[in-house]
Residue, then its C-alpha position, 0 to 999 in steps of 0.5 A: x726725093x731727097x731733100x739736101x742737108x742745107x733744108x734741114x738747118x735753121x739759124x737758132x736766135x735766142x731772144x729775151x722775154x719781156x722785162x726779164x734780166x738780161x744774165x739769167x738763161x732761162x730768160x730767153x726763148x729760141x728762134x729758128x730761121x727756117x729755109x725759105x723751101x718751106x714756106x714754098x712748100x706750104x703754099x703749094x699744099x694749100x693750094x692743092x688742097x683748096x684745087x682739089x676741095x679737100x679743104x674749103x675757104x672757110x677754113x681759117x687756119x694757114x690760109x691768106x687773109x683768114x686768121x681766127x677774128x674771121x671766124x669767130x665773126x662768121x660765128x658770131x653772125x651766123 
């Protein structure tokens, strides 16, 4: 399956580092705005991954409502 060529494109914002001067390039840092596809996709494949227990809930990269703190008191505790 082809994906169509307007998946492919991100809007690129630049956007100035904290505190540093406004003229000088080097002071900022892209942004791409993706196509909101992707974020589809993902949630799909994560899905299918936790359906299928390829992956398991304790696993806190890329899952709703686990980020690193959940682990690291899960480690913590254990």
């Amino acid at each position: 399956m082809k994906m169509p060529d307007d998946w492919k494109l991100s809007r690129v914002t630049p956007v100035q580092n904290d505190k540093d001067e406004i003229d000088v390039e080097s002071n900022y840092r892209p942004i791409s705005v993706i196509c909101h596809v992707e974020k589809e996709v993902q949630k799909q494949i994560i899905d299918y991954l936790l359906d299928h227990s390829f992956i398991t809930e304790d696993q806190s990269a890329f899952l709703k409502c686990h980020k690193t703190q959940t682990s690291l008191h899960r480690v913590t505790d254990d």
